[in-house]
C-alpha positions as CSV (number, residue, x, y, z in Angstrom):
1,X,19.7,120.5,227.5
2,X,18.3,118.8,230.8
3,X,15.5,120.9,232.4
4,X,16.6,121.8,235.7
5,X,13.6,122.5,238.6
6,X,14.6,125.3,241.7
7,X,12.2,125.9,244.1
8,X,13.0,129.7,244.0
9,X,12.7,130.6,240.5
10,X,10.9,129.4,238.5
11,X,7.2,130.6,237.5
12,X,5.6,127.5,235.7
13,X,6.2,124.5,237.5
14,X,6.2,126.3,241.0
15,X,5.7,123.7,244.1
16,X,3.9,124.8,247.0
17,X,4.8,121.6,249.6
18,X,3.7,123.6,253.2
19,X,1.7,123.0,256.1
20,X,-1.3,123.5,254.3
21,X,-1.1,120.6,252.6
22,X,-4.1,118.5,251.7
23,X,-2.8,115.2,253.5
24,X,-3.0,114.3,256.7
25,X,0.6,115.7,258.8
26,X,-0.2,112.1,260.1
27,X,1.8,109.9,257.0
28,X,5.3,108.9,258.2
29,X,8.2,111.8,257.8
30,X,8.3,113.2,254.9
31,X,5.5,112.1,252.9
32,X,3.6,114.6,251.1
33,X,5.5,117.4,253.7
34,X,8.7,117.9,252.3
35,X,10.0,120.0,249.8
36,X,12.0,119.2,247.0
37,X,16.2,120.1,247.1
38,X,17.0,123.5,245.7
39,X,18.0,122.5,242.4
40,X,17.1,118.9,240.5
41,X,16.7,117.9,237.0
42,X,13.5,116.4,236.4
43,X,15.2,112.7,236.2
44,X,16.6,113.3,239.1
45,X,13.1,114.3,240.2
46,X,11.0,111.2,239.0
47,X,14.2,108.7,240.1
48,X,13.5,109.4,243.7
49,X,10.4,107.4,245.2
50,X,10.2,110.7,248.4
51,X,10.8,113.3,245.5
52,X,8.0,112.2,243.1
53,X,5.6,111.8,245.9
54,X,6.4,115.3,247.0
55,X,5.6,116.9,243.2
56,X,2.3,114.8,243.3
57,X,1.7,117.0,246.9
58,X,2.3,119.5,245.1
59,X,-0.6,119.0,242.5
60,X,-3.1,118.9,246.0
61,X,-1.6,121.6,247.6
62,X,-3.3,124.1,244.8
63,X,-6.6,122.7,246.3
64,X,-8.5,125.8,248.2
65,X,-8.9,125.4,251.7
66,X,-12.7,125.7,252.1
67,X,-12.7,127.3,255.5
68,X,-9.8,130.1,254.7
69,X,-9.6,133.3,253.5
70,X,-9.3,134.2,249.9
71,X,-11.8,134.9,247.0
72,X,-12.0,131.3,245.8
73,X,-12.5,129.4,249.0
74,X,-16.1,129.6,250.6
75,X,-15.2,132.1,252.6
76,X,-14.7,134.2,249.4
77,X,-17.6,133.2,247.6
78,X,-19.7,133.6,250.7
79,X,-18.5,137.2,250.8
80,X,-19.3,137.8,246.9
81,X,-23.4,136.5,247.4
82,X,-26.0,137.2,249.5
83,X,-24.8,135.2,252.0
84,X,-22.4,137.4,253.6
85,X,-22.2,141.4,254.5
86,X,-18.8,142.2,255.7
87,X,-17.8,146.2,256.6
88,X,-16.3,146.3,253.1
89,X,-18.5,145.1,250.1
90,X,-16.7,142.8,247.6
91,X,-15.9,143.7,243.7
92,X,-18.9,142.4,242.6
93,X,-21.2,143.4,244.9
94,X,-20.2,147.0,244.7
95,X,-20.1,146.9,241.2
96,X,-16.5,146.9,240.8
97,X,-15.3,143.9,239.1
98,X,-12.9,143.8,236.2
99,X,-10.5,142.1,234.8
100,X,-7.4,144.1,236.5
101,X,-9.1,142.9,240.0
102,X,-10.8,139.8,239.3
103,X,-10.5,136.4,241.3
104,X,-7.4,134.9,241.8
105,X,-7.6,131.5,240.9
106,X,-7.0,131.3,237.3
107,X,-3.1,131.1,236.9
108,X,-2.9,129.3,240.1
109,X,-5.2,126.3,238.6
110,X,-3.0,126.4,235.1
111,X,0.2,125.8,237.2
112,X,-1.5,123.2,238.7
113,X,-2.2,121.6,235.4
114,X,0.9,121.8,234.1
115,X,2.5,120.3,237.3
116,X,0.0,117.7,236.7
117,X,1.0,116.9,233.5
118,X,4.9,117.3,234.0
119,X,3.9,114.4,236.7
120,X,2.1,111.9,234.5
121,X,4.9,112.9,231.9
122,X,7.5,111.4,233.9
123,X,6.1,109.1,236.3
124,X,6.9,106.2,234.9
125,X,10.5,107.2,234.1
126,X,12.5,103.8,233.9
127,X,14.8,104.9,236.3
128,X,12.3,105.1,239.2
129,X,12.5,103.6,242.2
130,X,8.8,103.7,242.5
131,X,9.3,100.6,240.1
132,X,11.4,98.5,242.6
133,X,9.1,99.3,245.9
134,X,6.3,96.6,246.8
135,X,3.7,96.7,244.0
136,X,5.6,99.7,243.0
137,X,3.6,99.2,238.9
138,X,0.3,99.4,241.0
139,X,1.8,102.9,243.0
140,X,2.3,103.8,239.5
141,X,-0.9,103.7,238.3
142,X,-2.6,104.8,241.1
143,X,-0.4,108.1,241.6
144,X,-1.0,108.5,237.6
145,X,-4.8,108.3,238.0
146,X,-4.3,111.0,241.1
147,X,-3.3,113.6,239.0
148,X,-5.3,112.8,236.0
149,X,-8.3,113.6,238.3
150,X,-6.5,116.5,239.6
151,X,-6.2,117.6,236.5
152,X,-9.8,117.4,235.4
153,X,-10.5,118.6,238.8
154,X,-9.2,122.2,238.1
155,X,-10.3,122.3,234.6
156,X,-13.6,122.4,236.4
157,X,-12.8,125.0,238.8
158,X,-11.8,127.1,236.3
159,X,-14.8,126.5,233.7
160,X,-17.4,126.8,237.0
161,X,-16.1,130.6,237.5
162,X,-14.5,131.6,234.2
163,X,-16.4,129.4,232.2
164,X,-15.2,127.5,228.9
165,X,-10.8,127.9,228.8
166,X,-8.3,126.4,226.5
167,X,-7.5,122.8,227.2
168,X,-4.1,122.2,226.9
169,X,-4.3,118.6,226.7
170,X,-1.1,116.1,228.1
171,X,1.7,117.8,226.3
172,X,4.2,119.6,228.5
173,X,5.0,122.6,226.6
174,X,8.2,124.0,226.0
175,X,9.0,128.1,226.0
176,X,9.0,127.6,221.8
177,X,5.6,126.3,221.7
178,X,2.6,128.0,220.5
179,X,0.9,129.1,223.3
180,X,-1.5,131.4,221.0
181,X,-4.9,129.4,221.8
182,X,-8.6,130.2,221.7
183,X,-10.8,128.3,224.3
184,X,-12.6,125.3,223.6
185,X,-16.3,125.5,223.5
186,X,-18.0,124.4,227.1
187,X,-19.0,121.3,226.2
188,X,-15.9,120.1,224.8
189,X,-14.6,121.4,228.6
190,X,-17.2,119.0,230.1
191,X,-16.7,116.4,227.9
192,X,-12.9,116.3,228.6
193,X,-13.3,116.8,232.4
194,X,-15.8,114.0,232.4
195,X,-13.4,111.5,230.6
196,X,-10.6,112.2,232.3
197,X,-12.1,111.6,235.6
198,X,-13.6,108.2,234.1
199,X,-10.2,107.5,233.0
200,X,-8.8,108.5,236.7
201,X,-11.1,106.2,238.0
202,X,-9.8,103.0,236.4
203,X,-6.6,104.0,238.1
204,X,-7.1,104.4,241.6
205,X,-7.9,102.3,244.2
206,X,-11.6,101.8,245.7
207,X,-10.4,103.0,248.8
208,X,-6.7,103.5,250.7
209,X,-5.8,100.6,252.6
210,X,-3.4,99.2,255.2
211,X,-1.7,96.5,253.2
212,X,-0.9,94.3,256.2
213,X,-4.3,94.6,257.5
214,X,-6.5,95.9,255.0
215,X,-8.0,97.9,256.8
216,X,-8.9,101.9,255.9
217,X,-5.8,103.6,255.9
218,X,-6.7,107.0,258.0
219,X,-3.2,107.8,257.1
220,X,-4.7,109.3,253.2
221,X,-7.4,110.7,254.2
222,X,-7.9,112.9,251.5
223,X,-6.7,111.4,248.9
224,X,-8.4,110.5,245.5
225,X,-10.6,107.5,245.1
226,X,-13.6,106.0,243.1
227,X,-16.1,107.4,244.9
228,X,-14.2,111.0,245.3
229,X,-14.8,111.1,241.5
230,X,-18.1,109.6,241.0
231,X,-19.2,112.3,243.7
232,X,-17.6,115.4,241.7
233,X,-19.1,113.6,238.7
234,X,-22.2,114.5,240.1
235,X,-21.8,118.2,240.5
236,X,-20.0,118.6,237.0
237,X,-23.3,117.2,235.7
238,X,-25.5,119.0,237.9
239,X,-24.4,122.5,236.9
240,X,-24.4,121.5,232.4
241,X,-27.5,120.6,233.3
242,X,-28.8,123.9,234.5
243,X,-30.1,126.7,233.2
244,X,-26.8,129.1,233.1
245,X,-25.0,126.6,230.7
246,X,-27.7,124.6,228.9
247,X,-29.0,126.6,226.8
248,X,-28.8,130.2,227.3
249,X,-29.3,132.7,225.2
250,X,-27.6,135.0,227.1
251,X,-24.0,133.7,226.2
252,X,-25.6,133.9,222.2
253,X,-22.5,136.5,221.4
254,X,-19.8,134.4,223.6
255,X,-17.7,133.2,220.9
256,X,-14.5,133.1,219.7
257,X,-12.6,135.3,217.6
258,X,-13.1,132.6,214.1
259,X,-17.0,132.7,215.1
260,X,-16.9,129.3,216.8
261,X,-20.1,129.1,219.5
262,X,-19.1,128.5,223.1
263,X,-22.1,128.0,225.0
264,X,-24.9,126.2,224.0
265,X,-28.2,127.6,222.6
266,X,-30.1,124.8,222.5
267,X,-31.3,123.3,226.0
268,X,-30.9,119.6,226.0
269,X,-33.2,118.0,229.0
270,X,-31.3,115.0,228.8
271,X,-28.3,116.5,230.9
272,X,-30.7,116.5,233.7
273,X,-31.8,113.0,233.5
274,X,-27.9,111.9,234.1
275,X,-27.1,114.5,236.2
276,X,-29.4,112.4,238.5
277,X,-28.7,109.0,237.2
278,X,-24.8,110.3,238.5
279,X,-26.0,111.8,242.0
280,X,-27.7,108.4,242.0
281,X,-24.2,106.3,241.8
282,X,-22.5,108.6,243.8
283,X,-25.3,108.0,246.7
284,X,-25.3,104.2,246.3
285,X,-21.3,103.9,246.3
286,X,-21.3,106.2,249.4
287,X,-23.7,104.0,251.3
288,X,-21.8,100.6,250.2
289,X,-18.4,102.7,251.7
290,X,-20.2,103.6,255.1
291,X,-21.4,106.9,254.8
292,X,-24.5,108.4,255.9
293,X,-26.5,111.5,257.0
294,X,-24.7,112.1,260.7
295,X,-27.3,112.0,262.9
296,X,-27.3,112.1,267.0
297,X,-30.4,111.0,268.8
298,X,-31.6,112.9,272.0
299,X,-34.9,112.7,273.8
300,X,-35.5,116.1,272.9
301,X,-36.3,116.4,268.9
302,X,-35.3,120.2,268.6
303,X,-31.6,119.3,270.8
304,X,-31.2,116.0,268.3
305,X,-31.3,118.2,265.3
306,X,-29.2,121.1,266.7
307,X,-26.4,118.5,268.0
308,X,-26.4,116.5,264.9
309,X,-26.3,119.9,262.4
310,X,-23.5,121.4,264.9
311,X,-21.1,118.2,265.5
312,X,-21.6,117.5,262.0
313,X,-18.6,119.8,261.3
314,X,-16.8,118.7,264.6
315,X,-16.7,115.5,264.6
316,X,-19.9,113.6,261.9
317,X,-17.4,114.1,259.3
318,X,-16.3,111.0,259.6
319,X,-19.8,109.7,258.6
320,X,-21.1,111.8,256.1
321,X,-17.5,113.0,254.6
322,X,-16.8,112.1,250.7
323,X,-13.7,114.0,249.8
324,X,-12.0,115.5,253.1
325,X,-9.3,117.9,253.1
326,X,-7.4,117.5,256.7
327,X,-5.8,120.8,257.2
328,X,-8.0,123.7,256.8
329,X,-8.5,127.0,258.7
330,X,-11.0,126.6,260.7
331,X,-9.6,128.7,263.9
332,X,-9.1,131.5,261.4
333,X,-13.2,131.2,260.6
334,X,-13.6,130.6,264.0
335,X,-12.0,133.8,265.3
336,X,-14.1,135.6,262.8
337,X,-17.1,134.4,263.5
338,X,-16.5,135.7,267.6
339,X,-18.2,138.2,269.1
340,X,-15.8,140.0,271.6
341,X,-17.9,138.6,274.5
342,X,-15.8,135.1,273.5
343,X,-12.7,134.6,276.0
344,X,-10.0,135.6,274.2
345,X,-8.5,138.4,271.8
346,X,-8.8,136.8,268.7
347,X,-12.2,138.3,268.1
348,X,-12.7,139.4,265.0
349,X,-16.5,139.7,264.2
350,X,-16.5,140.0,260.6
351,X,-18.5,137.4,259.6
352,X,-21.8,139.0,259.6
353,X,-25.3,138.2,257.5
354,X,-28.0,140.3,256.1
355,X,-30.9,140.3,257.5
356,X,-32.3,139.3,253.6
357,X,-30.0,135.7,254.9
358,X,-31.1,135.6,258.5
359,X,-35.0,135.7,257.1
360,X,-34.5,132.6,254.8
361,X,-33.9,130.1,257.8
362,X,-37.5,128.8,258.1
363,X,-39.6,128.4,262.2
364,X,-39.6,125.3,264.2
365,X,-42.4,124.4,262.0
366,X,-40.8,124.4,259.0
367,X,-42.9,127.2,257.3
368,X,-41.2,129.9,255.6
369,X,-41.3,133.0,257.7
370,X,-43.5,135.0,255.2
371,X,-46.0,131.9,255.0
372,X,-49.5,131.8,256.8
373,X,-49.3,129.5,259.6
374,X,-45.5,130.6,260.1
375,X,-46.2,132.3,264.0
376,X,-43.2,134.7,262.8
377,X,-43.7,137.9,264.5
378,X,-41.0,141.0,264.8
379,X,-43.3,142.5,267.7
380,X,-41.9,142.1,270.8
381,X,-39.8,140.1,273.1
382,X,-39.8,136.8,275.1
383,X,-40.0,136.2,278.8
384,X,-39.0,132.9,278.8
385,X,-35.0,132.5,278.4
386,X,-34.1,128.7,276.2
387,X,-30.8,127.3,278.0
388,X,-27.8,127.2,275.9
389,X,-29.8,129.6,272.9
390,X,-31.1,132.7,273.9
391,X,-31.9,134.5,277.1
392,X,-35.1,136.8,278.4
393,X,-35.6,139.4,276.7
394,X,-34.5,138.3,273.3
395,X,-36.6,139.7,270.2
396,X,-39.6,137.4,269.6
397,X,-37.8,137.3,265.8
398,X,-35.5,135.1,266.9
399,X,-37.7,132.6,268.9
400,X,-39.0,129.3,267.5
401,X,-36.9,129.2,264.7
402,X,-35.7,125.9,263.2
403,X,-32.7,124.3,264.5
404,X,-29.8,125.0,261.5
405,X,-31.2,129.1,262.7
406,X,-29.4,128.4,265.9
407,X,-26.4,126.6,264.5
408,X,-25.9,128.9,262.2
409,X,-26.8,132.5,263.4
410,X,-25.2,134.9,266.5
411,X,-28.0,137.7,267.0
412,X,-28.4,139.9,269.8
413,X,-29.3,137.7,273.1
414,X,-28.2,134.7,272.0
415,X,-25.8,132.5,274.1
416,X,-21.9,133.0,273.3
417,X,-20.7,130.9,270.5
418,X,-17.7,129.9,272.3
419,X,-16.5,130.1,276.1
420,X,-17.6,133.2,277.3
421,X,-15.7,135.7,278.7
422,X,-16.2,135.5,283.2
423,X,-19.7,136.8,284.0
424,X,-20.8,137.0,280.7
425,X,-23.8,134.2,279.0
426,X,-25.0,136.0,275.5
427,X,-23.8,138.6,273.2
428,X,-25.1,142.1,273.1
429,X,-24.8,143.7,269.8
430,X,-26.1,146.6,270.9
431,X,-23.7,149.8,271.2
432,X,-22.8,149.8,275.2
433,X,-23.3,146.0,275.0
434,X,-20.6,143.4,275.5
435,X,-20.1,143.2,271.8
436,X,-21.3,146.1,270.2
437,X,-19.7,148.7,268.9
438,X,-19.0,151.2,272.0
439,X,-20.6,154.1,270.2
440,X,-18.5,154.3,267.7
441,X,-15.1,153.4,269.1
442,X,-14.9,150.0,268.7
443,X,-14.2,148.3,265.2
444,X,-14.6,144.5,266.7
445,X,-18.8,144.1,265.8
446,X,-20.8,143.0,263.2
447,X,-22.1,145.6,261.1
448,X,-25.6,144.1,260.4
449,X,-26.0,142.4,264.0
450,X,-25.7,138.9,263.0
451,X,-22.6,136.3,262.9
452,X,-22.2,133.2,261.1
453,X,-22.3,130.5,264.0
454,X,-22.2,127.6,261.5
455,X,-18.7,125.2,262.1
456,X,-17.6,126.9,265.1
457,X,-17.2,125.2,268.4
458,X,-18.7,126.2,271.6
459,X,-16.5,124.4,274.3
460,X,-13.5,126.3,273.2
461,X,-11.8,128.9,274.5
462,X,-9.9,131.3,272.4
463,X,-7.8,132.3,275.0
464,X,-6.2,129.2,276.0
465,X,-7.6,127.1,273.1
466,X,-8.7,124.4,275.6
467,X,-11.5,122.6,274.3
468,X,-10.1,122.9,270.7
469,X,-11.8,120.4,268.0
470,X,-9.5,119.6,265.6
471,X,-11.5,118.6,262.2
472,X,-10.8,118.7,258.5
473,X,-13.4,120.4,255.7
474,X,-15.5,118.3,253.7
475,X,-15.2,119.8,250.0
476,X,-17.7,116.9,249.3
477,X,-21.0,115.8,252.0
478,X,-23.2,113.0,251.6
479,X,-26.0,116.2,252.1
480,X,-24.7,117.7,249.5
481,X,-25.2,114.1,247.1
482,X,-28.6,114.4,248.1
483,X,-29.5,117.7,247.0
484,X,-27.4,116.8,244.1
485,X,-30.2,114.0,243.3
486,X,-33.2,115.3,244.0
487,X,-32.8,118.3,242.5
488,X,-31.7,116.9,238.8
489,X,-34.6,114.3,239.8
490,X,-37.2,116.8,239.8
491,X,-36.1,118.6,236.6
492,X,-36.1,115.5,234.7
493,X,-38.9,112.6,236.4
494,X,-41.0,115.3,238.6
495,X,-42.8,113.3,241.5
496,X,-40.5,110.4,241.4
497,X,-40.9,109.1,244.8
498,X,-37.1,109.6,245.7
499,X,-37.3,113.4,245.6
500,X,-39.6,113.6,248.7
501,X,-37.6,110.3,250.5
502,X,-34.2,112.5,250.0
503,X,-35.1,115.6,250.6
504,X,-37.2,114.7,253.8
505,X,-34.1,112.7,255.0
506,X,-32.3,116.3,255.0
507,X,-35.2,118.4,256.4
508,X,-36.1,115.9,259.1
509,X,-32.1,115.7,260.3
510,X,-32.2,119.5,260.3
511,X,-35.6,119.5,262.5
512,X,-38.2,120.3,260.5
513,X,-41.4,118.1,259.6
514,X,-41.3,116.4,256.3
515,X,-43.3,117.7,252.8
516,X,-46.4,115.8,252.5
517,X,-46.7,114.8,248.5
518,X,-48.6,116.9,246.1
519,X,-46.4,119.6,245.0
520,X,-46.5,120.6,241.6
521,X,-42.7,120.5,240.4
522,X,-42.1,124.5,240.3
523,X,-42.8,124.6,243.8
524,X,-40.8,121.7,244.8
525,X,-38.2,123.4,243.2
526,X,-38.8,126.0,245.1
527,X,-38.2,124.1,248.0
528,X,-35.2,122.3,246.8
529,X,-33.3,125.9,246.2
530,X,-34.1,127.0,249.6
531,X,-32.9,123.3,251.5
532,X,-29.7,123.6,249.5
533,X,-29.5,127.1,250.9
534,X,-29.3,126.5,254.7
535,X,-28.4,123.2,254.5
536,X,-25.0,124.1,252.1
537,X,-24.9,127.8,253.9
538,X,-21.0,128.5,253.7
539,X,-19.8,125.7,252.3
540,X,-18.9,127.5,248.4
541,X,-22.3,126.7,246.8
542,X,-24.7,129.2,247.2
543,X,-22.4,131.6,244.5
544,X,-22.7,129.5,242.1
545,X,-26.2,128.3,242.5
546,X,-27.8,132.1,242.0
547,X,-26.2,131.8,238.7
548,X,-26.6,128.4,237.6
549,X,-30.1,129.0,238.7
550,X,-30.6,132.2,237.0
551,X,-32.6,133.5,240.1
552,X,-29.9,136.5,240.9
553,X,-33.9,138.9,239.5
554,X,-35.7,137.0,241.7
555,X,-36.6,137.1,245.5
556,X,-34.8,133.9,246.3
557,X,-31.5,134.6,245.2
558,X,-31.7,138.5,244.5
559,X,-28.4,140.1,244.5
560,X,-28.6,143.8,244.1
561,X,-30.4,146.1,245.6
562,X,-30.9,147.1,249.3
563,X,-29.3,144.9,251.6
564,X,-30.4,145.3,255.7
565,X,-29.6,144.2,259.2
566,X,-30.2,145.6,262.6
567,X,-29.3,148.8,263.2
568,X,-26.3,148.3,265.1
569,X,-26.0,152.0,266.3
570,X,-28.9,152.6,268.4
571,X,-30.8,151.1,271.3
572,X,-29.8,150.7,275.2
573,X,-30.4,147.1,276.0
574,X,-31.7,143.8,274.8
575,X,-35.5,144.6,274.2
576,X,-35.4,148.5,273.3
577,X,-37.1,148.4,269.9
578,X,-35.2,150.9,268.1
579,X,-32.0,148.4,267.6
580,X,-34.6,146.0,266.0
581,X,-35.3,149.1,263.2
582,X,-34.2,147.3,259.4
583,X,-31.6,149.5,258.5
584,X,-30.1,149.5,254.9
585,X,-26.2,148.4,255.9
586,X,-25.4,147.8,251.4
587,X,-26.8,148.8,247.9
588,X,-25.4,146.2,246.0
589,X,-25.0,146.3,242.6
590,X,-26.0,143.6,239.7
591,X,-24.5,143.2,236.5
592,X,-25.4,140.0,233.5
593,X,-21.8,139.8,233.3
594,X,-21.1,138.8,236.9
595,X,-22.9,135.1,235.9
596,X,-19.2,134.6,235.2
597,X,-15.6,136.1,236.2
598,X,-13.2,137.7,233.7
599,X,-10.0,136.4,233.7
600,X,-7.3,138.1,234.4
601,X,-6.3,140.7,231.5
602,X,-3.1,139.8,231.9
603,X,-3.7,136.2,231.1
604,X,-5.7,137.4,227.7
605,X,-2.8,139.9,226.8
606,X,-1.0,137.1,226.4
607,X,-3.0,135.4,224.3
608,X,-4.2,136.8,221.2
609,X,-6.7,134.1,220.5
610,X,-8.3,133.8,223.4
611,X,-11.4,136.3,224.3
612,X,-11.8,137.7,227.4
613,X,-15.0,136.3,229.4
614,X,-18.7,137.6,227.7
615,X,-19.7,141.3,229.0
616,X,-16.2,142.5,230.3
């Protein structure tokens, strides 16, 4: 019987080819955009050049978007850590999380996979015309080593949150297969992620080119290459390497149902010393491609660092970028992230921090708030407005701070994060103020006094959208390779000499004096956690690191408990002290089980072999 593919009903091989695709809308008509005809066999599928490039989108198109909504794009994982404290608290951080309402990428990734594989399956189907275009053996390959890494790639997105799942290997299965399997043990997960992508490497090109020019084909931006994989590499490495999954003896009783061990129990410090040997090829093949730290120079020190950690996201992409994804919602975060004193009516304000996140953003100085020397004082307000940040009157909390603060935080006084609306300058979160919450009536505010100012644009105007930026999301940074390095450095060859050139490369781009040698390696790791915490602030990291750290009992990455901001309901103007009270806005709630997610029960009902994830 030939297997016949429609677009409207079938469940395992579904297709999503829409504007959200990962590619550029830039490729010629068509390509990567289009969806497949209502009803094909897959021959007929794989026969047609434009038909098997559209299944191959669809492998991308299961990509998150970083910047949109959703619990398993950073948005989501922002809103599930201490990172973000919307009106609503999430699952886990009211305690609520099961495995009737866990996250929802789990089924999505596995149809993925299995498109993947249904690709690689057929791709080289003799009737192709793949086979009669220019160099069509070479497309071959190269769209074969695409969705090999794919592959791999959502094996690790799954085995990050769910930790270890079944692999299900290259075989397409059929509706009489066995599909009663347990999951392999984590590090046979790693190990098959990690040789796939080695394999995927072989097959696609060191970067996409013109072919009459030879020159960097903007046109794919996005698409896989070398260094795409020896950068994710470097995180897959990174995290076996870290406490959570090298051994822990929490996971002792994760096992299947036969008694098989799947974490391990026995640390082995090695995974550390290629974690950064990996971080380390990644860096070196970044810098032979172009990349760099974006940077903008200014005669000013403070405005150089706040123009180069702000444009970063609007237009240093281009620099620093490893993998890119070119349509993302960024107006969507943008809108959510406006105070209602933004021209416009697309002001959400939901995108507020706790004050526990506004506190780790270090002074001008680069001393931690808490630290002697800091000049951090909650007494008071300044006479002296700073053009373009804050005005007079602003809490003396807020002044002096280091640059990423003011690129990254909305508080009470600050200027506008976008165009503001006529005859307004800065937001007032208090409740008669511009942006507040009208004593009660208004829903539009944030409810600890803070907004996420990080990736948002200040010439535009969400009224008329004039002065829109039009940028992709960088899944991958060069910043991110950095951290990536140092911190595997320090675990495995403490006061190499690297760990203080790479980290200071970050600090001093961010506007904060360098650290002077001599640190024992706990507190360099110490200050490695907290870099990678403003410096990857909303980007999808800081979820994951609590856990892979195992910090979420600790002061750095606590996450239950009391959780404050401002108190939002009170005070008559800018500098009236009792707005500038810490007020509990959350008691969130901490569970051991939450280092991972359960997958969805429906999933394991299916399975009889297969466990559900430890502790649920």
């Amino acid at each position: 019987m030939k297997q016949y593919i429609t677009k409207y009903k079938i469940q395992i091989a579904t297709i999503l080819l829409t504007g959200a695709t990962l590619l550029p809308t830039g490729c010629k008509k068509g390509y990567f955009d289009a969806a497949p005809k209502d009803l094909q066999t897959i021959d007929m599928v794989f026969s047609n050049k434009l038909e098997a490039e559209n299944w191959l989108s669809g492998v991308y198109n299961r990509l998150p978007d970083v910047w949109g909504a959703g619990d398993v794009t950073a948005r989501g994982f922002a809103t599930s850590c201490d990172e973000l404290e919307l009106a609503s608290p999430s699952t886990i951080a009211s305690g609520n999380l099961t495995s009737q309402n866990t996250f929802g990428g789990y089924s999505n990734y596995y149809q993925a996979i299995r498109l993947a594989n249904i690709f690689m399956a057929n791709i080289n189907n003799s009737k192709s015309t793949l086979l009669n275009e220019p160099d069509g053996a070479e497309l071959i390959k190269q769209y074969t080593g695409e969705a090999r890494f794919l592959r791999a790639y959502y094996y690790w997105l799954l085995i990050r949150m769910y930790g270890p799942v079944v692999l299900v290997g290259d075989k397409v299965a059929g509706v009489d297969d066995n599909f009663q399997q347990p999951r392999n043990s984590w590090s046979e997960c790693v190990s098959y992620i990690l040789s796939e992508m080695d394999a995927a490497r072989d097959l696609v090109p060191e970067q996409h080119l013109v072919a009459a020019s030879g020159a960097v084909d903007l046109s794919q931006t996005g698409r896989i290459d070398k260094l795409i994989v020896d950068a994710v590499k470097s995180e897959v490495l990174l995290y076996d390497a870290s406490p959570l999954f090298n051994g822990n003896p929490y996971f002792s009783g994760f096992k299947n149902k036969d008694g098989k061990q799947l974490m391990n129990q026995v640390a082995d410090p090695n995974k550390w010393v290629k974690a950064a040997q990996a971080a380390k090829t990644a860096i070196d093949h970044a810098a032979a491609n172009g990349r760099k730290l974006y940077k903008e120079t200014n005669a000013d020190p403070f405005l150089a660092a706040v123009n180069s950690c702000r444009n970063l996201f609007l237009t240093g992409w281009s620099d620093e970028g490893i993998w890119l994804r070119t349509v993302t919602a960024y107006q969507a975060w943008e809108a959510d992230a406006a105070p209602r004193a933004a021209n416009g009516t697309t002001t959400n304000a939901v995108l507020s921090l706790p004050q526990e996140m506004v506190d780790k953003y270090r002074m001008a100085n680069g001393k931690r708030i808490e630290e002697t020397g800091s000049t951090y004082t909650e007494a008071g307000f300044t006479s002296t407005a700073k053009s373009g940040f804050y005005v007079t009157g602003t809490s003396n909390m807020y002044i002096n701070r280091e640059p990423r603060f003011y690129t990254s935080v909305t508080f009470n006084g600050s200027t506008v994060p976008f165009v503001a609306k006529t005859g307004l300058t800065s937001v007032e979160f208090w409740p008669t103020g511009n942006s507040g919450n009208a004593n009660g009536s208004q829903t539009m505010y944030p409810k600890t006094g803070y907004l996420v100012r990080k990736n948002t644009n200040p010439s535009r105007n969400l009224q008329s959208n004039a002065g829109n930026v039009v940028r992709p999301a960088m899944y991958i940074r060069l910043a991110e390779l950095y951290l990536n390095y140092v911190e595997a450095l320090n675990e495995s060859n403490p006061g190499h000499t690297d760990i203080l050139a790479y980290l200071n490369a970050i600090r001093v781009r961010g506007g904060i004096p360098p650290l002077a040698s001599g640190s024992n390696q706990a507190a360099m790791r110490t200050a490695i956690q907290r870099e990678r915490l403003i410096e990857l602030a909303y980007e999808g990291h800081r979820f994951f690191d609590v856990r892979r750290w195992k910090i979420v009992d600790q002061p750095e990455g606590r996450q239950s408990g009391d959780f404050t901001g401002m108190n939002v309901f009170v005070g008559k103007n800018i500098n009236d002290p009792a707005y500038y009270v810490r007020t509990r806005t959350s008691t969130r709630v901490w569970s051991d089980k939450y280092y991972l997610i359960p997958i969805p029960q429906s999933e394991v009902g299916k399975n009889l072999n297969m466990i559900q994830t430890f502790g649920y």
